[in-house]
C-alpha positions in Angstrom: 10.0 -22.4 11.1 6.6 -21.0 12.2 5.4 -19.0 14.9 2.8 -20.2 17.9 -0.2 -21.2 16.9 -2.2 -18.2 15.6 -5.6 -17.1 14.6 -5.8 -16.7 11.0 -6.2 -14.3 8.3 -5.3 -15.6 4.7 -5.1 -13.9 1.9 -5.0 -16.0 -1.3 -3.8 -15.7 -4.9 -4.1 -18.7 -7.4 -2.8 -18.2 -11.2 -2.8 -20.6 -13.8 -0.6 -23.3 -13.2 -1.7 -24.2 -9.4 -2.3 -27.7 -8.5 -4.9 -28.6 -6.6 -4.1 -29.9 -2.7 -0.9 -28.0 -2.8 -2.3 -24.7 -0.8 -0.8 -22.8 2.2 -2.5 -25.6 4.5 -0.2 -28.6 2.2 3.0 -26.3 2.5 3.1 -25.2 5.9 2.8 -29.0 6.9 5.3 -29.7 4.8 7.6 -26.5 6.4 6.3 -27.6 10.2 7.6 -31.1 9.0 10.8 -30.3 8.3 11.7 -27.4 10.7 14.2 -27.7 13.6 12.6 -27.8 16.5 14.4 -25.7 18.0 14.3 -23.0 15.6 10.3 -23.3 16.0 10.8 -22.9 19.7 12.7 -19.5 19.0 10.3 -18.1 16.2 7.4 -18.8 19.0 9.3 -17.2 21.7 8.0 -13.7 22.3 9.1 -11.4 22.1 11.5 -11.4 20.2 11.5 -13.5 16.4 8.7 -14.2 14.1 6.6 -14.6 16.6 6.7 -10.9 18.3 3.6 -10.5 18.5 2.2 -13.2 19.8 1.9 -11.5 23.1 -0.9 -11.0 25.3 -3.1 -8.4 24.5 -3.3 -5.7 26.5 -3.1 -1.9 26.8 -1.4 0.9 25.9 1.5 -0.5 28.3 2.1 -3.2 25.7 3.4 -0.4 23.5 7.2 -0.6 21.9 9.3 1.8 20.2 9.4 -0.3 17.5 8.6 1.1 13.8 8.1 4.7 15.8 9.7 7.0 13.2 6.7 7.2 10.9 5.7 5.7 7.5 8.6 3.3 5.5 9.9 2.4 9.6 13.4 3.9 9.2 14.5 4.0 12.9 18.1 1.9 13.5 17.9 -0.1 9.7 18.4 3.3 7.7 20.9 3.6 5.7 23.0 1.6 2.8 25.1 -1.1 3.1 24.4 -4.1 4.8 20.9 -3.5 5.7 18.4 -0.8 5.0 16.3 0.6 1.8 19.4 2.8 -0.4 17.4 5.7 -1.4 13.8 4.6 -0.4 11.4 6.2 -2.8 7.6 7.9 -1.7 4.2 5.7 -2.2 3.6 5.6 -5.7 0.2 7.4 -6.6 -2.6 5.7 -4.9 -1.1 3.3 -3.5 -2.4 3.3 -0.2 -5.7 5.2 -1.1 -8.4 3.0 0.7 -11.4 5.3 0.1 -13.9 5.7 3.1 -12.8 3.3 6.0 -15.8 2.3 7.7 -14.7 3.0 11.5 -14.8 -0.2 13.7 -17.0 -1.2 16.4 -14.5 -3.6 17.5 -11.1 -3.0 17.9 -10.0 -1.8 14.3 -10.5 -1.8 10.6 -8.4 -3.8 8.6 -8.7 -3.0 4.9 -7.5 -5.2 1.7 -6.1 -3.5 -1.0 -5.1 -4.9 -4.7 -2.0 -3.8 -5.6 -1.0 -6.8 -8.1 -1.0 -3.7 -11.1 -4.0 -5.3 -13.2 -2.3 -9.2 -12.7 -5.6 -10.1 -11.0 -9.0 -8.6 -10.0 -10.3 -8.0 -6.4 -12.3 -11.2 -7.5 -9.1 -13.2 -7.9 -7.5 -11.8 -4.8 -8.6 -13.6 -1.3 -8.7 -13.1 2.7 -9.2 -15.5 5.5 -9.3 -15.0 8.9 -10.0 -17.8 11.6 -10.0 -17.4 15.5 -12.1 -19.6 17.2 -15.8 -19.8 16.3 -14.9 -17.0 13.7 -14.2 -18.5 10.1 -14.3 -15.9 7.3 -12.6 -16.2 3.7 -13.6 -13.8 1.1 -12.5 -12.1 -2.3 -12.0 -8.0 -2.1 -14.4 -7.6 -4.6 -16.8 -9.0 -1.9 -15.5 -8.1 1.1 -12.6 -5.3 1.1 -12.8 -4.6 4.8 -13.0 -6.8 8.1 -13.9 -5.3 11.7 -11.1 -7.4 13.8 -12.4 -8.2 16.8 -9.6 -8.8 19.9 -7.6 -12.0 19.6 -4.5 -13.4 20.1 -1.7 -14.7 18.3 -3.9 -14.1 14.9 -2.9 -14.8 11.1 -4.6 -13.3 8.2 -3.5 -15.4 4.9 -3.4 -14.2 1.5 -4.6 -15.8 -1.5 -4.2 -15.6 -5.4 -6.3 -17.2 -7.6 -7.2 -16.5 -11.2 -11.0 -17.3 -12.3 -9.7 -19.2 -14.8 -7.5 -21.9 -13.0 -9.8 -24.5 -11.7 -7.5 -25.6 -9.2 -8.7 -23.2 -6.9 -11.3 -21.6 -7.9 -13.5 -23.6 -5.8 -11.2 -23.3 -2.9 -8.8 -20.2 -3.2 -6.8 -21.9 -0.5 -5.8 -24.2 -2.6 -3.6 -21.8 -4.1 0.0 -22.0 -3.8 0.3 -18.0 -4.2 -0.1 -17.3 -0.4 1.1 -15.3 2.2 0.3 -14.6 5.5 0.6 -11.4 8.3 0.7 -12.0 12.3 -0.9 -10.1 15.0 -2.2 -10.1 18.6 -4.9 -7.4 19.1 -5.8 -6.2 22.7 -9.2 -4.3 23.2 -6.7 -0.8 22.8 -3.6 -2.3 21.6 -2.3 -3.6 18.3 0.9 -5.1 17.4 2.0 -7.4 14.5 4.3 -7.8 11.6 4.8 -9.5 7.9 7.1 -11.9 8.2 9.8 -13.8 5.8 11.3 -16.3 8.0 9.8 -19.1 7.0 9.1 -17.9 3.1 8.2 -15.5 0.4 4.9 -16.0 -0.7 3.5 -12.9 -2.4 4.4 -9.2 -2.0 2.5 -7.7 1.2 2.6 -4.3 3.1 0.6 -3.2 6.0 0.2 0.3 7.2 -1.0 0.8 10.5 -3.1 4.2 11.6 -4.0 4.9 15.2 -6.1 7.3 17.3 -3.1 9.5 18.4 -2.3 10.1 14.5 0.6 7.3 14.4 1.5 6.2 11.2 3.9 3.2 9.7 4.1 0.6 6.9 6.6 -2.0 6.4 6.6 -5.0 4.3 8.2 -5.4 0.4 9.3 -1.4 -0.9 7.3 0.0 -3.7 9.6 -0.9 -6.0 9.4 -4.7 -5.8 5.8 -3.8 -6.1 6.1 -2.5 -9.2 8.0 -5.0 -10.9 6.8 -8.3 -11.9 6.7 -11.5 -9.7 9.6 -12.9 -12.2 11.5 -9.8 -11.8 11.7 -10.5 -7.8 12.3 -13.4 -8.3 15.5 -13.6 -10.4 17.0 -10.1 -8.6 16.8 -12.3 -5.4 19.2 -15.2 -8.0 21.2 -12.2 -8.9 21.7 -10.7 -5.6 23.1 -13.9 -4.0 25.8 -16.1 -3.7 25.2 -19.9 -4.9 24.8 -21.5 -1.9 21.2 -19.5 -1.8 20.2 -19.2 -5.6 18.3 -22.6 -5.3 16.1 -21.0 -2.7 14.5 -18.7 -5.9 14.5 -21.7 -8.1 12.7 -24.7 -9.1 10.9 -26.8 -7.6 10.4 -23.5 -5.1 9.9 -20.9 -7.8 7.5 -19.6 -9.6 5.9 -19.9 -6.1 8.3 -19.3 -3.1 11.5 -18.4 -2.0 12.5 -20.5 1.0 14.1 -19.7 3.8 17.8 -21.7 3.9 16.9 -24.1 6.6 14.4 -25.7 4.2 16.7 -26.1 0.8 19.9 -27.2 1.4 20.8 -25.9 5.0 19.1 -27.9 7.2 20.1 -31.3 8.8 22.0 -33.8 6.1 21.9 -31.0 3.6 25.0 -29.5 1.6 25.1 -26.3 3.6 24.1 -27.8 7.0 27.6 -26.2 8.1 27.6 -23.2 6.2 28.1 -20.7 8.7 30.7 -23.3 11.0 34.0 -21.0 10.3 32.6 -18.3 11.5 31.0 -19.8 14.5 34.3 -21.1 15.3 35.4 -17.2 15.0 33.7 -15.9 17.0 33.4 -18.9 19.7 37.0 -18.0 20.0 37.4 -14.7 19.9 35.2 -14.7 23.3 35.7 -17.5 24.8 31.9 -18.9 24.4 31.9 -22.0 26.9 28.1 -22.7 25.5 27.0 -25.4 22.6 28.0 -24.2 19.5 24.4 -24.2 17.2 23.6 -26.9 14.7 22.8 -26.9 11.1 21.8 -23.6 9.7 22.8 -21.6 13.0 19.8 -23.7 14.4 19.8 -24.3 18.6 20.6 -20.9 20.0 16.5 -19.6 21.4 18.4 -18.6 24.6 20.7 -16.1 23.1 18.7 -14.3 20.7 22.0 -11.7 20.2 24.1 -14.1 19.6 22.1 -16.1 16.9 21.4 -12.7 15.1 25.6 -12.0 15.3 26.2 -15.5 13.2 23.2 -14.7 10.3 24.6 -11.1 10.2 28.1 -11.7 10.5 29.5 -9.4 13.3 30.8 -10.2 16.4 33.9 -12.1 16.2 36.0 -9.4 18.5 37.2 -10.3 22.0 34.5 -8.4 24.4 31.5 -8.7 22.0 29.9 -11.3 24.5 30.7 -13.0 27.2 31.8 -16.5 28.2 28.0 -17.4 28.6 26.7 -15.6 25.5 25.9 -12.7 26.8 25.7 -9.4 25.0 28.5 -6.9 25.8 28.9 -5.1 23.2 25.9 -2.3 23.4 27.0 -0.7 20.0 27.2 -4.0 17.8 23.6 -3.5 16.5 23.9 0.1 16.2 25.0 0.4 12.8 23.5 -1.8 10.1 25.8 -1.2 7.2 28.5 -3.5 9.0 25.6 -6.5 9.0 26.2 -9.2 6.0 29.4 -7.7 5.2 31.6 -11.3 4.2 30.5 -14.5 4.1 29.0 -16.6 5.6 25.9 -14.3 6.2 22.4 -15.1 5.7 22.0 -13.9 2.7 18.5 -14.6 2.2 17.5 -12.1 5.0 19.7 -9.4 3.6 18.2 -9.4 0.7 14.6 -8.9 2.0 16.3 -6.1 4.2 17.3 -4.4 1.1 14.0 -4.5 -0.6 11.9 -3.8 2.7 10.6 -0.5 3.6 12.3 1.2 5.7 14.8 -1.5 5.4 12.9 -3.6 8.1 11.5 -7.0 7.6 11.7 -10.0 9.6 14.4 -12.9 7.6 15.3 -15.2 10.2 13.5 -15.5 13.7 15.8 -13.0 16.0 15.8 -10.2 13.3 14.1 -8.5 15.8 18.0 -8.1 17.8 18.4 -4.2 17.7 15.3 -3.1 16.0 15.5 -3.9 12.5 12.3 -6.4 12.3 8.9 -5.5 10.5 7.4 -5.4 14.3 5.0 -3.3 14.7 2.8 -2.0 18.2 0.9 1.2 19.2 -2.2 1.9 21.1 -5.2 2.5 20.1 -5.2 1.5 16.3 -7.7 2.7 14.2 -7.3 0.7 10.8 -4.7 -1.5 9.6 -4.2 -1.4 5.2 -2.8 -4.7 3.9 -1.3 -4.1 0.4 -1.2 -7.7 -1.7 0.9 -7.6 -4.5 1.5 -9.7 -7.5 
């Protein structure tokens, strides 16, 4: 599941142990392949899903209310339970500490920060950005800030990539440590998010500062900063139920986590069903005379509200939505802590709600529904920081 086609800024990260040919270009072919096509259709769909915002670029009347209560998001995902950051813990140190940001001449400053706690060297960590007749990819160590011109529908990738592992380090987007942020930047507008709903790559937080003194981050918590790649890696086996575990294992680990749609929940796999009980639930419970989704929750880009209800597991109440999907129920998305409270739940995107600052991230393409995505827009931006982590 991607979004629409976006300009892009990569990032790149290669340790020992990457094979050459298997970068972020190999993978997200191999994704693109695979992906329901109507789930792409939905995560391309602005505004809402993965692809939020890809919208046009514009003005300060492009502004949303989402991520508008300050640094870590909080807004409607606070709080325990279901979703949210338990406890959400202040920037360790430094963390953010860019040094002099050299002010923009065109729209804003986006500066790369190493935050992979010694792993690799600004060297070994990597930016690209493409958008038309622009084609830049550089280390931090020889390029830590970019001045981002306008453009729409614009990716900047991450990469990893260790001097020593000549499998990349000719080509650091060979890597298969890679991530990737979104954006579409207006000549006095910004908005843009990190994004999960296709994979975990590597750990990544941006921090957006604007003219009016607006100031947010979202993206992974400091915590799964801090730990080690292997940590994240096995809390995410430990925090799920088996259907999901493979998704943090081999072949996908040490590099990815996948979203469910491509291990095991997609068309023909074991779990293409998984969420058909409670589809039938809540079908009934309000008389829903539309197509019931296919595998994986897939189908339903018309009723965004209704395809966030079946990955978060509420809903299922006469007068939650009417006959033709419809919301009804204004309140359902108003308190987090009932989302992913019983099976079957996507449990992949809970967990990244649960490590996510502010508990805000985007884990499946409509996480968006009620303000709980890692979207964020405000005018006049200044400078974006992009933690990469290890």
């Amino acid at each position: 599941m991607t979004s629409r086609a976006l300009a892009l800024i990569v990032v790149s990260v290669c340790a020992p142990g990457c094979s050459p040919g298997s970068g972020a270009a190999d993978l997200a072919s191999a994704n693109d392949a695979s992906a329901d096509a109507d789930d792409i259709e939905a995560s391309l769909a602005p505004p809402r899903g993965d692809a939020s915002p890809a919208m046009p670029p514009g003005d300060a009347s492009l502004a949303t209310a989402a991520g508008e209560a300050g640094i870590g998001g909080g807004g409607g995902a606070d709080g325990g339970g279901g979703v949210g950051s338990a406890g959400e813990a202040e920037a360790p140190p430094g963390f953010w500490d860019a040094g002099s940001i050299p002010p923009a001449k065109n729209v804003m400053t986006f500066v790369f920060l190493n935050r992979t706690n010694g792993k690799l060297s600004d060297g070994e960590v990597y930016w690209s950005f493409k958008s038309g007749t622009i084609s830049e990819t550089h280390s931090i160590a020889d390029k830590p800030t970019y001045d981002m011109p306008a453009n729409s529908a614009g990716r900047v990738y991450f990469y990893l990539c260790a001097a020593s592992d000549a499998t990349c380090a000719a080509d650091p987007t060979k890597s298969k440590y890679f991530d990737f942020i979104e954006h579409t930047i207006g000549a006095h507008q910004y908005n843009g998010n990190t994004t999960r709903v296709d994979a975990f790559g590597i750990k990544l937080a941006i921090r957006l500062h604007c003219a009016d003194g607006y100031d947010v981050a979202v993206g992974e918590d400091y915590e799964t900063f801090q730990e080690d790649r292997a940590v994240t890696f096995q809390k995410f086996v430990d925090e799920v139920p088996a259907e999901f575990k493979p998704l943090a294992q081999p072949p996908n680990a040490p590099y990815r986590i996948v979203q469910p749609g491509a291990d095991g929940f997609g068309q023909g796999g074991p779990y293409a069903t998984y969420y058909g009980s409670f589809v039938d639930a809540l079908w009934a419970a309000n008389g829903l005379t539309i197509a019931k989704p296919g595998p994986n929750g897939s189908g339903l880009g018309s009723y965004p509200d209704l395809s966030a209800a079946i990955y978060r597991h509420v809903g299922a109440a006469a007068g939650t939505f009417a006959a033709a999907g419809k919301l009804l129920d204004t309140k359902l998305w108003t308190d987090a802590t009932a989302f992913y409270g019983a099976a079957p739940a996507d449990y992949y995107a809970r967990f990244w709600h649960a490590h996510a600052l502010g508990g805000k991230a985007y884990g499946f393409p409509y996480d968006d529904v009620g303000g709980y995505s890692s979207y964020i827009s405000h005018a006049n931006p200044q400078y974006l920081l992009v933690a990469i982590g290890w």
